[in-house]
N, C-alpha and C positions, 0 to 999 in steps of 0.2 A: 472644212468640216468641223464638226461640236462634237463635244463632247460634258453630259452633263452628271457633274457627282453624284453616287449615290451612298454616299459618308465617311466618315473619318478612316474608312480602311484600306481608300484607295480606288476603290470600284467606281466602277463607268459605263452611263448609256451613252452607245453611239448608233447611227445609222447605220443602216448593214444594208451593204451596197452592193452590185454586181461585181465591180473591179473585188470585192473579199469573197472573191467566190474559192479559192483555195482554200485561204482562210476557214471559210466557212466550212469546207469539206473536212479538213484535219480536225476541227470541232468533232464534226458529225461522227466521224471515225472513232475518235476517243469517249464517245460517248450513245455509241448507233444502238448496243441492247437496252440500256436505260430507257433514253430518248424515245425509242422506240415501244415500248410496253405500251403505250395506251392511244399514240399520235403516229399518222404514217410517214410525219414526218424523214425521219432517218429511215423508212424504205424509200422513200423517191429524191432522196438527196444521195447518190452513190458513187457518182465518177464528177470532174470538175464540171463536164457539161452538162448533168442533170443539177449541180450544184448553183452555175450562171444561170440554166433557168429557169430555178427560184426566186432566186433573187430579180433576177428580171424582172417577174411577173409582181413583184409586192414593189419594185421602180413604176412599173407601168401604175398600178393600184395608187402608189404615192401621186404620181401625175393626174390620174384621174379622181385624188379624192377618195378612194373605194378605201383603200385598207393603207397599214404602215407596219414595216418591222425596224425593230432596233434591236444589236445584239448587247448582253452585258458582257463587260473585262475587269478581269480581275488581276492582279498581277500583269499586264499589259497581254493575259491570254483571253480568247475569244470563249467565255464560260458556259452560257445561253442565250437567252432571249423572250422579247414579250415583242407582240404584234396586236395590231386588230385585223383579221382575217379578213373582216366586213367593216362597213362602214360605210352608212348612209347620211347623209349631214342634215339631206330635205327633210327626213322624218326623223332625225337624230336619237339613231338609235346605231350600235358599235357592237360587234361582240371580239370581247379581248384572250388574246390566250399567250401559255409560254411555256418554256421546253428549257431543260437545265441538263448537266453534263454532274456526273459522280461527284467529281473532285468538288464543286462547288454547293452540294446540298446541305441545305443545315444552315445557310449563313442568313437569310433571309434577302436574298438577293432579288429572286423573284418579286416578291410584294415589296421591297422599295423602289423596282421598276416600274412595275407595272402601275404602285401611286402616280411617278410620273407622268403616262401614258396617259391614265383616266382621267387625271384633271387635267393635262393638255384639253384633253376631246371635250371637259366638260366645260373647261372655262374659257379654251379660246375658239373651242371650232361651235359649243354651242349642244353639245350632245347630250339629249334627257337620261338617257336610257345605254349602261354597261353592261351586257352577257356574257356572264362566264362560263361554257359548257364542256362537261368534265365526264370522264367513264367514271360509274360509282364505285370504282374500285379503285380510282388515283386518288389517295389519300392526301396523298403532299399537296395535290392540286388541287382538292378540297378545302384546304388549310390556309389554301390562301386565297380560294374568294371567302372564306371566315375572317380573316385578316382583314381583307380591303372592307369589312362590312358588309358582305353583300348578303343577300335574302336567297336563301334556295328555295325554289317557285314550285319545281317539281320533277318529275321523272319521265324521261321519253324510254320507254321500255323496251330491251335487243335494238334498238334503230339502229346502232351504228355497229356496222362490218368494220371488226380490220383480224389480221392476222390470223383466220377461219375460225374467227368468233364474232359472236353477236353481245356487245356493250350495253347495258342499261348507261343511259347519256343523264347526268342530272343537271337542270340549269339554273344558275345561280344571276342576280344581278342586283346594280345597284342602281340608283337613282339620282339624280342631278341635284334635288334638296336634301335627300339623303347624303349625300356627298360632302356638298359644303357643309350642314349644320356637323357631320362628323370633324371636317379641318377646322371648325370654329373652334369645334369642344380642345380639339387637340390642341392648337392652338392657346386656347384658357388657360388651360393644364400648365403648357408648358411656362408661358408665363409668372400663372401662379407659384412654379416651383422655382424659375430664376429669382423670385422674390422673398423667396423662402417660407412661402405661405402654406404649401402642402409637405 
């Protein structure tokens, strides 16, 4: 198994696998009203076996291509996660999402994951097109397709049921040239500042 840094503070994207399906549930637990306010995620992860199959289904998704989750660690504990739900390669287009636990908010864990993820799909698997769809009332998730760059396109209005309410969904995304020309810049930058020029 990998595990890849995500900076000097010790964090880590790994695969999140069926065999973490405890794992995964003592997450869920420690973090189900949070988690939960805007994703149904933590309703449908509640006992170890609704927990294996989730997991399952994003193994099976990894097999087929369709979708991927990775969770992040912090302190060698299971904190959150970034996935692509979807994931179409022939029309390469992905929509990427992700879910965090209390203790971990604030550290920017999420958007140095989810960099990961997108330029995976963009550089290796080939994918034009990242969507980020978010309730317009997750700020913190807002915040971070702002972060990754991405373009808010627009509003799908009450579409989404959960928790006997109806969400305005807004959807954010980035683009493949959009993408690179931003790790260029970032990139520049950061050279230019190892050099002492900025």
């Amino acid at each position: 198994m990998y595990a890849i840094s995500l900076g000097d503070d010790g964090a880590e994207l790994r695969p999140l696998e069926p065999w973490r399906a405890g794992e995964f549930l003592a997450h869920m637990d420690r973090g189900r009203e949070f988690i939960g306010q805007y994703i149904p995620l933590a309703d449908n992860v509640t006992d170890l076996e609704s927990s294996r199959s989730f997991l399952q289904s994003y193994a099976e998704k990894a097999a087929a291509d369709t979708g991927r989750i990775h969770g992040i660690w912090a302190d060698g504990k299971l904190v959150g996660g970034v996935l692509f739900r979807t994931m179409d390669v022939e029309h390469g287009t992905a929509e990427a999402g992700c879910w965090l636990e209390p203790s971990a908010v604030g550290k920017g864990l999420v958007t140095r994951a989810a960099r990961v993820i997108i330029n995976w799909a963009v550089e290796e698997r080939g994918v034009h097109r990242v969507e980020w769809r978010v309730s317009a009332a997750n700020e913190g998730s807002i915040a971070v397709a702002r972060r990754l760059g991405m373009t808010k396109e627009g509003m799908l209005r009450e579409s989404y049921p959960h928790r006997g309410e109806r969400h305005d969904v807004e959807i954010w995304s980035v683009l493949a040239p959009e993408w690179r020309a931003a790790a260029q810049g970032a990139a520049a930058q950061a050279s230019q500042r190892s050099r002492g020029v900025v």
